[in-house]
C-alpha positions as semicolon CSV with decimal commas, in nm:
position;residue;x (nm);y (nm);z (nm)
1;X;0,418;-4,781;3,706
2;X;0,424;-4,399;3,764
3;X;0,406;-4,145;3,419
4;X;0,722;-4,081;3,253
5;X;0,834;-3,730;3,201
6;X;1,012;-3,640;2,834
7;X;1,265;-3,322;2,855
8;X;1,169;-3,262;2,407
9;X;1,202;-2,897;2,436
10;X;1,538;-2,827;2,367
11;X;1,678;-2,638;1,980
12;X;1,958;-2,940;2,017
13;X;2,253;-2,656;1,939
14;X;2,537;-2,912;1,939
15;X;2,359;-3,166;1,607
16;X;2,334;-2,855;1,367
17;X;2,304;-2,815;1,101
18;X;2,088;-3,153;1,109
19;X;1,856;-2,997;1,398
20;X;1,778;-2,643;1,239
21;X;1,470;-2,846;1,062
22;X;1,482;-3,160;1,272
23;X;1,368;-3,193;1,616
24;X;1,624;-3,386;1,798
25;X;1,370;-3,643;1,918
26;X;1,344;-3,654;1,536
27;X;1,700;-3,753;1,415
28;X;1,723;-4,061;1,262
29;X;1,913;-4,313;1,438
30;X;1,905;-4,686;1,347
31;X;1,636;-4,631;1,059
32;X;1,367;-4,463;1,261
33;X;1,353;-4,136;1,451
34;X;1,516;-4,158;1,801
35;X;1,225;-4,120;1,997
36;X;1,025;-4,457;1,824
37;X;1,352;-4,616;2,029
38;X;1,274;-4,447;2,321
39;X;0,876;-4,525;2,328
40;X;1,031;-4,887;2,270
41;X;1,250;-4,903;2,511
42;X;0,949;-4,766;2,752
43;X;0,678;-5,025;2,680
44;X;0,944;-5,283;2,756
45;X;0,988;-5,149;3,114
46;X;0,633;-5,165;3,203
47;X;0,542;-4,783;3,149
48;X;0,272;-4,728;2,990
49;X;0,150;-4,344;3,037
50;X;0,423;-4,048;2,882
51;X;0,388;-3,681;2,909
52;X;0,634;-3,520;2,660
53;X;0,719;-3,200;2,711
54;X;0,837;-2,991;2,367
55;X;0,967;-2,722;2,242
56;X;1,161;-2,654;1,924
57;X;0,967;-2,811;1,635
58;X;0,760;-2,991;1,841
59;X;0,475;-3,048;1,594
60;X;0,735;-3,275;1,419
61;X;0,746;-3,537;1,734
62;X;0,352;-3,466;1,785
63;X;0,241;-3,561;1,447
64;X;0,488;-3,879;1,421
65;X;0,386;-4,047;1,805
66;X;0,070;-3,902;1,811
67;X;-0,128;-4,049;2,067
68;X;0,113;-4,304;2,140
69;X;-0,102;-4,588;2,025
70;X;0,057;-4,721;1,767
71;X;0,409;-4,792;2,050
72;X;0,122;-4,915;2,302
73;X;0,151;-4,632;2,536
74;X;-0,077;-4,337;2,622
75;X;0,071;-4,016;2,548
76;X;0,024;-3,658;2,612
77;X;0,228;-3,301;2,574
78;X;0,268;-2,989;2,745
79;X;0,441;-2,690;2,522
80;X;0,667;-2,458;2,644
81;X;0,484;-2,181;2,432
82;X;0,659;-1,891;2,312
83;X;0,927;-1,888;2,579
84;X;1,139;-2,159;2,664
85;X;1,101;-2,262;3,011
86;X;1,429;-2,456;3,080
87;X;1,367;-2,829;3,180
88;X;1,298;-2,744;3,526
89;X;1,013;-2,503;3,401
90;X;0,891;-2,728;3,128
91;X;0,847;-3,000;3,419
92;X;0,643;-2,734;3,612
93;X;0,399;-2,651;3,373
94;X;0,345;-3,042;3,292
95;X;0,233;-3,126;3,639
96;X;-0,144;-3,092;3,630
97;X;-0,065;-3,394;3,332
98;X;0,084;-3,581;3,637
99;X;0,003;-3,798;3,946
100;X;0,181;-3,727;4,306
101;X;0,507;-3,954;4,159
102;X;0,695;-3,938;3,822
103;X;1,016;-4,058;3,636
104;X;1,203;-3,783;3,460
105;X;1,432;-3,813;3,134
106;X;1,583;-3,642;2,863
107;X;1,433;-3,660;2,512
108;X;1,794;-3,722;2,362
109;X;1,871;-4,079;2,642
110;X;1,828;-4,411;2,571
111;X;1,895;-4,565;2,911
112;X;1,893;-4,929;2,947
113;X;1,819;-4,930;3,373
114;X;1,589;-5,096;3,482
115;X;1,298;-4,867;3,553
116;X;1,152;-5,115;3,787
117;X;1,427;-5,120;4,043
118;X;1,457;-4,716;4,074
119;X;1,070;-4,725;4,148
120;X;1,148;-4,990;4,418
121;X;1,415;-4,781;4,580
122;X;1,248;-4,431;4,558
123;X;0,961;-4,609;4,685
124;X;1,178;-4,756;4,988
125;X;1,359;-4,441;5,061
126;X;1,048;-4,243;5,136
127;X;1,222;-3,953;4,995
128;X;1,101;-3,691;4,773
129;X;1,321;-3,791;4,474
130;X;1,566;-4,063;4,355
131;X;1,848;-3,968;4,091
132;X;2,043;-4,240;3,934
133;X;2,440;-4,205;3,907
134;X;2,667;-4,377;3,733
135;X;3,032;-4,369;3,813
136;X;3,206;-4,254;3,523
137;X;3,509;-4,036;3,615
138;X;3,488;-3,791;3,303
139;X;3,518;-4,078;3,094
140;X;3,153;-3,977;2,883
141;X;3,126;-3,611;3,018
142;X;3,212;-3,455;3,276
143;X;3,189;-3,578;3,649
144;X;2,903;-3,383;3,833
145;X;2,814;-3,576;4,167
146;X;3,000;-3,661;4,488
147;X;2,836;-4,046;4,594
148;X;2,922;-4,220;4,851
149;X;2,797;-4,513;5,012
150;X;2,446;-4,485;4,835
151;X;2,420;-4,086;4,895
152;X;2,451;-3,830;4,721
153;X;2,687;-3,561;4,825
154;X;2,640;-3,252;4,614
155;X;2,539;-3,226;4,247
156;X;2,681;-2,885;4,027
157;X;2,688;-2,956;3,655
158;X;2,884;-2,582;3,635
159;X;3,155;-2,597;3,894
160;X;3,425;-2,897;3,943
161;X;3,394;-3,048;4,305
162;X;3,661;-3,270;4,467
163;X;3,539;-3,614;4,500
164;X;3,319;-3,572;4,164
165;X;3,380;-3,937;4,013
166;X;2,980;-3,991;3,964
167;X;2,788;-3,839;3,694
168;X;2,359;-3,797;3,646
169;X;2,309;-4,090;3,491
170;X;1,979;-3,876;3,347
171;X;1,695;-4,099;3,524
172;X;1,493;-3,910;3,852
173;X;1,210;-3,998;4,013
174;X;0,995;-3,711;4,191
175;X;0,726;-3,601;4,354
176;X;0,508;-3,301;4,282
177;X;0,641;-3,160;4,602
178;X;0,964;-3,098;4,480
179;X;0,874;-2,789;4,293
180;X;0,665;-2,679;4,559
181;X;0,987;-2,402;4,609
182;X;0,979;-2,212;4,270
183;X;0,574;-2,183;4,285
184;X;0,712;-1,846;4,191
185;X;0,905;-1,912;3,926
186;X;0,829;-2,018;3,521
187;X;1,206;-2,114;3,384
188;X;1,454;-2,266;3,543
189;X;1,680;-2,584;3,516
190;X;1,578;-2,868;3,632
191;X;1,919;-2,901;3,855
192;X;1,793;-2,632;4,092
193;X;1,529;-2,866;4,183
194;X;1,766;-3,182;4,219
195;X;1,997;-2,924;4,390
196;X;1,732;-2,827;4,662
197;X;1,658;-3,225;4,739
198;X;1,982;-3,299;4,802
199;X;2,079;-2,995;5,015
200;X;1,758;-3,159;5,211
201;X;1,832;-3,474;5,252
202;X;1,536;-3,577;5,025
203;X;1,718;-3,742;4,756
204;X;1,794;-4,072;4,750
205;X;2,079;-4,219;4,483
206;X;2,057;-4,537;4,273
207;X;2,382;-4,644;4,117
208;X;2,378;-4,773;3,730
209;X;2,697;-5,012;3,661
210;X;2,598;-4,995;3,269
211;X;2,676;-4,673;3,055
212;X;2,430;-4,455;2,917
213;X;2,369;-4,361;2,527
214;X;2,281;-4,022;2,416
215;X;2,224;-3,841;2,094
216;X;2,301;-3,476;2,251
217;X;2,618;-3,458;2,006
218;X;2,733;-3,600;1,692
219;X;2,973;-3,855;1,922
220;X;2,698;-3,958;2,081
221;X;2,490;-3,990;1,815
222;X;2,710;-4,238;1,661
223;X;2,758;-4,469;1,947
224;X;2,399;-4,494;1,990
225;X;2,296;-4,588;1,682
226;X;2,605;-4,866;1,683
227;X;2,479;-4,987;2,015
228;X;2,098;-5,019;1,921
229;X;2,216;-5,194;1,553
230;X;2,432;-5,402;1,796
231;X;2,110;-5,539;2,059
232;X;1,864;-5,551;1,710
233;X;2,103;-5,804;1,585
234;X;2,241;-5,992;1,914
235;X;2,559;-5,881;1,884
């Protein structure tokens, strides 16, 4: 299975005061930090090699996974530095870390997909990416894609489109390629990138029927942590 790609750099604005000395990755959720769950839930889709790209208080997440022995994995980082570089940027600067094909997530999703299957259709597709979308009509954020018939349509996360019902589940699949367009660029959003694919016709869409978790906001937070206690116990 390809590398997997960690978006860790973020200052996690919406969980302060917890995240002013916490790194988000950090917050505990279910009696360990969140991103022991995520390593977790990793291993148990076959991955075994993670690049994790920080930011804010990153030596916190560095000094707890280390390595990445100790979850069975193999992992590495790549800092923003000084200057944030958005998660487009942060992806950027992380490539030398990665082969010609890579997942990409967000350090605060726990996303119960199987990995697997979005490999097997980006690998299909011959495309240069594959987002996942789940069809959630505002009901857990706002809607952000137009998908129809296993396309994608158009993707803004800033401006309301009719026929948005779908939303970025917050799984891709890439190729180095992809950023081949802001070689002259060092921050940007990772959206531009997904943006440019689709107005392409080089991304191909994989539909999730189950929710996703998050730990981006205090909301979230909570549900996550109910849902993991939930699975631990067989609820």
């Amino acid at each position: 299975m390809p590398s997997v790609v960690i978006l860790a750099g973020g200052t996690a604005t919406r969980l302060r005061p917890i995240t002013e000395t916490i790194a988000k990755s950090m917050v505990e959720v279910a009696g360990k930090p969140f991103i022991a769950h995520q390593m977790a839930l990793l291993k148990s889709n076959g991955i075994s090699d993670v690049v994790i790209c920080s930011g804010h208080l990153s030596h916190q997440i560095e000094s707890f996974v280390g390595d990445g022995s100790d979850f069975g994995l193999s992992v590495r980082y790549s800092n923003d530095g000084e200057k944030l570089l958005g998660t487009g940027g942060a992806v950027k600067k992380a490539l030398n870390l990665l082969g010609e094909e890579f997942f990409v997530m967000y350090g605060d999703s726990y996303l119960t997909v199987d990995f697997k299957e979005v490999y097997k259709i980006f690998t299909t597709s011959q495309k240069t990416g594959v987002m996942t979308v789940l069809k959630n009509a505002d009901a857990w954020d706002k809607s952000n894609i137009v998908y129809h018939q296993g396309k994608i349509i158009a993707y803004d996360k800033k401006n309301k489109l009719t026929g948005m019902n779908f939303i970025d589940y917050g799984l891709s699949m890439l190729k180095k390629e992809a950023f081949v367009s802001m070689n002259t660029r060092e921050a940007f959003d990772l959206s531009e990138v997904l943006q440019n694919l689709i107005s392409q016709n080089q991304m191909a869409g994989f539909e999730v029927k189950e929710r996703f978790y998050e730990i981006g906001s205090l909301n979230g937070l909570t549900e996550t942590e109910k849902y993991i206690l939930m699975t631990k116990t067989g609820g």
